[in-house]
N, C-alpha and C positions, 0 to 999 in steps of 0.2 A: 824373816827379814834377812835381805844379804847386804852386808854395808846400807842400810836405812832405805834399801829398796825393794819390794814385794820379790821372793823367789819366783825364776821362771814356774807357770802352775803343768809344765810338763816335767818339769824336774824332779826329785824326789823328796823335795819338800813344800811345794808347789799345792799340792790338795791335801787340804786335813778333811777329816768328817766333820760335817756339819758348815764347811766354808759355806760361802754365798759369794767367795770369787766365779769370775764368770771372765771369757775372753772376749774377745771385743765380735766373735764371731755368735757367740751364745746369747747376744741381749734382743736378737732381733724377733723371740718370739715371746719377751715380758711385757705384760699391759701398758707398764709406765717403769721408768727411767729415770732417776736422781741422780745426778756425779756431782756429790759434796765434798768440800777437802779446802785447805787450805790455798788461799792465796797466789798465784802465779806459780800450780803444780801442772799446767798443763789441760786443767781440764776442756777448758772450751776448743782447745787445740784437739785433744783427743774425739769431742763429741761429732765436731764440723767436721772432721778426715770419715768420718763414719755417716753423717748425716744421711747420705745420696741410699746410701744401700739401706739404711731405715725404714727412709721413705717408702723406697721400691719396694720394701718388704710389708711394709703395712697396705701399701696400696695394692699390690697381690692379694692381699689378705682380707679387703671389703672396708680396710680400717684408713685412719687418715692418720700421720705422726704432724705434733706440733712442738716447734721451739720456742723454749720460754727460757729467759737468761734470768738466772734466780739475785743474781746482782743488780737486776733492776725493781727490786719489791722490796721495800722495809719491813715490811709486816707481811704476816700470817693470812690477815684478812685480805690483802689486795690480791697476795697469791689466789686465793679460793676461789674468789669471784670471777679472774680469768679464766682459770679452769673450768668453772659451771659456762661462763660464756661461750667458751670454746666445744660445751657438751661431755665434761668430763664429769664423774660423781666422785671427788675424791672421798676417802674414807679416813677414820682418824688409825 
């Protein structure tokens, strides 16, 4: 952390062993995608600046990418059942 902000991960503090940081250029070949965090960090800002190239990447790919805003599901259970709707198998 530098002043309560993630270190650049090109810097020399940036990659430990074992992270699971990834740059916003590295997530376009992971099956599935979570960005959980706190409250008005940015995250949907960061996800939509990135969306287009997702997309493009899965659909290159034979795959389809789908947006689900996790702010609109109270429960565990409604999450699920869009995912199977949508053709997803999640796993626990």
């Amino acid at each position: 952390m530098d002043n309560g902000y993630l270190a650049a991960l090109d810097g020399p503090y940036g990659r430990y062993p074992g992270s699971d940081l990834r740059t916003s250029g590295e997530i376009y070949d992971l099956p599935c995608l979570a960005l959980l965090g706190k409250s008005g960090i940015s995250k949907t800002f960061a996800m939509r600046s990135e969306w287009e190239a997702v997309g493009a990447c899965a659909k290159t790919a034979g795959d389809e990418a789908i947006w689900i805003n996790l702010g609109a599901y109270g429960n565990e259970g409604r999450l699920v059942r869009k995912l199977r709707d949508a053709g997803c198998t999640p796993r626990a």
